[in-house]
N, C-alpha and C positions, 0 to 999 in steps of 0.2 A: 504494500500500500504506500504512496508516493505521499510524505507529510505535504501540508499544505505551504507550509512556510517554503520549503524547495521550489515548489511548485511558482509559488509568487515571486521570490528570487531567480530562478530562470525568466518570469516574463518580464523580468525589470532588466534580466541582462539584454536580453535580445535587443528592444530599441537602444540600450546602450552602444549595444556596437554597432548597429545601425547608425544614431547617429554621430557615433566619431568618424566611422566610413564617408556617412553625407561629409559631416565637417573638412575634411582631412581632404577629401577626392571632389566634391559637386558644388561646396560652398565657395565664393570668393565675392563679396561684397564692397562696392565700391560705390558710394553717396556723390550723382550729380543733378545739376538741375536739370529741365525738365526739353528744356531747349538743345542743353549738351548732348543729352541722351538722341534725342532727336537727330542732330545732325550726326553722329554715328551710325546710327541707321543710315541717316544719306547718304553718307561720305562710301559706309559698305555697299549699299545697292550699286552707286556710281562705278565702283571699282571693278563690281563683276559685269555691270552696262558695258562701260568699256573695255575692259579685256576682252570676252564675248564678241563685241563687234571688231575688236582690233584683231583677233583670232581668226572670224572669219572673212573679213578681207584678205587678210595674208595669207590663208588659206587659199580663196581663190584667185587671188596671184598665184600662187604656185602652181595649181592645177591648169590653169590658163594659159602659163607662163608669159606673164602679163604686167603690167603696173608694178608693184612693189617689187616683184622678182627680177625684174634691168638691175637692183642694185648689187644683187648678188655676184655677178663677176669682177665689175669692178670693184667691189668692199674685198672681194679676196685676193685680186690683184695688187691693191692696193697693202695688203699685209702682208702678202708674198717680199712683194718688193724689198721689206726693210727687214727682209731673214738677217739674224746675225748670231754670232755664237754662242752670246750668253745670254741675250735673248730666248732664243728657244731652247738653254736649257731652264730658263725661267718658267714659258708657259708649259714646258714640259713638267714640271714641280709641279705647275700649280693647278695642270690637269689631272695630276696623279692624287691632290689633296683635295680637288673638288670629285674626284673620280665616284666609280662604283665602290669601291672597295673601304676608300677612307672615311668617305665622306658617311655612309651609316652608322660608322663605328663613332664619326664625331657628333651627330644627331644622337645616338642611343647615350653615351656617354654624358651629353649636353643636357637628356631632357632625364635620365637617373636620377645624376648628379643634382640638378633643378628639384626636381619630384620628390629626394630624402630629405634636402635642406631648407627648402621652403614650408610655410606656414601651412599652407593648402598646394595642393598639388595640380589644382586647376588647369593652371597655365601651361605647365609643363605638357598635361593629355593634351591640349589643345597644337600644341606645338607639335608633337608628338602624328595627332588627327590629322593634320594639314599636312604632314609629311607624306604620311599613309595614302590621304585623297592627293595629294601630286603624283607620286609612283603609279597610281592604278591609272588615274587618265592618261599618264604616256603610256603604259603599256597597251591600254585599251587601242587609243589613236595611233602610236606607230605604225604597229602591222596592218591596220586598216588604210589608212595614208600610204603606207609604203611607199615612200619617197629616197631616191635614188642620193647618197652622198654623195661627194664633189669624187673624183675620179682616184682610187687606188693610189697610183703612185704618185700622188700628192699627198698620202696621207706617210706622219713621220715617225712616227711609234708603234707600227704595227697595222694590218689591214683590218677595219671593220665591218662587216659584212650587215649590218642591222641595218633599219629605215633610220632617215636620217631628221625626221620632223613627227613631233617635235623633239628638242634637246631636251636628254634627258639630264646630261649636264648643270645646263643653263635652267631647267627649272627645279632641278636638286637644290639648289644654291639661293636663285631665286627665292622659293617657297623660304628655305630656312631661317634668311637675312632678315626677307620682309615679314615672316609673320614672328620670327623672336623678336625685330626691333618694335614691331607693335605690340607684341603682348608685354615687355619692357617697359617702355618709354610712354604708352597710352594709360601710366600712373602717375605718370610727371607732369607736373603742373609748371616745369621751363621749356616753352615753344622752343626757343632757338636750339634746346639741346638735343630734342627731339627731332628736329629738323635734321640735322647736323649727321643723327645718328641713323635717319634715311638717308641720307646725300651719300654716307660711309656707306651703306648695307649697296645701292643703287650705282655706286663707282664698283664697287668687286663684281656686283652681278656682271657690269659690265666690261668689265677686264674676263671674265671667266668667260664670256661671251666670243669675246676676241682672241683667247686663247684657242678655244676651239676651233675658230675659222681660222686661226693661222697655222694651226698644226693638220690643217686638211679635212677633219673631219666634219665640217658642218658648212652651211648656206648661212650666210647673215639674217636670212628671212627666219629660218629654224629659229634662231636666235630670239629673233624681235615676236613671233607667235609663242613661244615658249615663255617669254614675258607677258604675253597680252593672258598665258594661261595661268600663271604664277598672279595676278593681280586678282584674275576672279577667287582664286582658294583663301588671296587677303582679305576677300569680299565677305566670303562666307565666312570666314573665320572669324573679321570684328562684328559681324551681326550674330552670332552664336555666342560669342563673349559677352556682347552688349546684353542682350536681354537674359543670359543667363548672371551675371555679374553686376549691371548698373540696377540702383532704385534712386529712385527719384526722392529728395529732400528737400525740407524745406532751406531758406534762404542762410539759416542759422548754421544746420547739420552741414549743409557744404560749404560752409566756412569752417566750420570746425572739420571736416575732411582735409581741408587745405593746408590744416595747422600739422597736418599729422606727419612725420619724419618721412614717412616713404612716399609721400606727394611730391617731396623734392628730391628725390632719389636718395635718403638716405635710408637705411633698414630695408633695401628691397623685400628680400625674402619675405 
């Protein structure tokens, strides 16, 4: 016969670890007004509007071989041209650290290490999510695209035999910059820092961009679609944050949200 008191103590653990789990894993709360919250939303619709549209333009450029895709010989021409020795073993590094191989181990590593030491572990999934949905839309759209890479013996490190659109490169890198520099910096109440720390995240994407077309294996166009897809996952990503994350306060509460050490990047975790 099961005492009662047991009985009452196991139903009191249960929501206990329930809600340290919510706490710890689904909670992350952040007090803005009503306006702010609003334009996040917009700002996310706008991102996956654009991408989307910028995705399929480029797209039909390429199928057409048409409009955006004139740029593609001359942008490789043009980074042919200024081959030099420690140059390319520069983007060769730095393809090998954006590559298949490093670059997961620095995502898993990035969003652990985030996930043990932070307060809630929100950001980290999310960071984490966005990785996950960038890998499955290239894999999905490549071999449907199948799009023919720039010619064999231009490529420097090895032949690749895979579709060459989109980069899966360039939107490995992509996704990772821009959605940790917003999951980051989208708790910082200093514009310019935040700024700054796009402008960083948006110069690498674009140096990993350029690496790839200089070392033969991709079309500039790949590149610039790969971005337009990398901006929709920014899309979904700050509208799934937003409404899971922002509540709306009164004029007092987000002031006092603003006094709090991690609004100005200090105490992140």
């Amino acid at each position: 016969m099961t005492d009662s008191t047991d009985t009452d103590t196991t139903a009191d653990e249960k929501p206990g670890r329930f809600h340290r789990f919510r706490e710890r894993f689904l909670v992350e709360e952040r007090v803005l007004s009503a306006a702010a919250k609003r334009n996040l939303f917009i700002t996310g619709a706008a991102l996956i509007v654009v991408g989307l549209v910028g995705f399929f333009v480029v797209l039909d450029s390429i199928t057409e071989s048409d409009d955006l895709s004139y740029i593609d010989a001359p942008v490789e021409g043009w980074l042919e041209s200024g081959r030099d020795g420690w140059l390319t073993t520069l983007m060769i590094v730095l393809s090998i650290v954006f590559g298949p191989i490093a670059m997961p181990i620095i995502i898993l590593v990035t969003t652990v290490a985030w996930g043990i030491l932070a307060k809630h572990a929100w950001r980290p999934l999310l960071l984490a999510g966005g990785m996950i949905l960038g890998v499955i839309v290239v894999q999905l759209l490549a071999p449907i695209i199948a799009r023919d890479r720039p010619p064999a013996d231009e490529m420097m490190i090895g032949y690749d035999p895979t579709s060459s659109f989109p980069s899966g490169h360039v939107m490995g890198v992509a996704d990772f910059l821009f959605i940790g520099t917003y999951l980051v910096f989208s708790r910082h109440r200093r514009p310019v820092i935040t700024t700054l720390a796009f402008a960083v995240a948006a110069f690498v994407v674009l140096l990993t961009a350029a690496c790839r077309i200089y070392l033969g294996y991709h079309w500039a166009t790949d590149a610039v679609g790969s971005i337009m897809l990398s901006l929709v996952v920014l899309g979904i990503v700050i509208i799934v944050d937003t409404w899971r994350t922002v509540r709306v306060g009164s004029p007092e509460e987000v002031a006092e949200s603003d006094r709090r050490s991690e609004a100005w990047g200090r105490n992140e975790r």
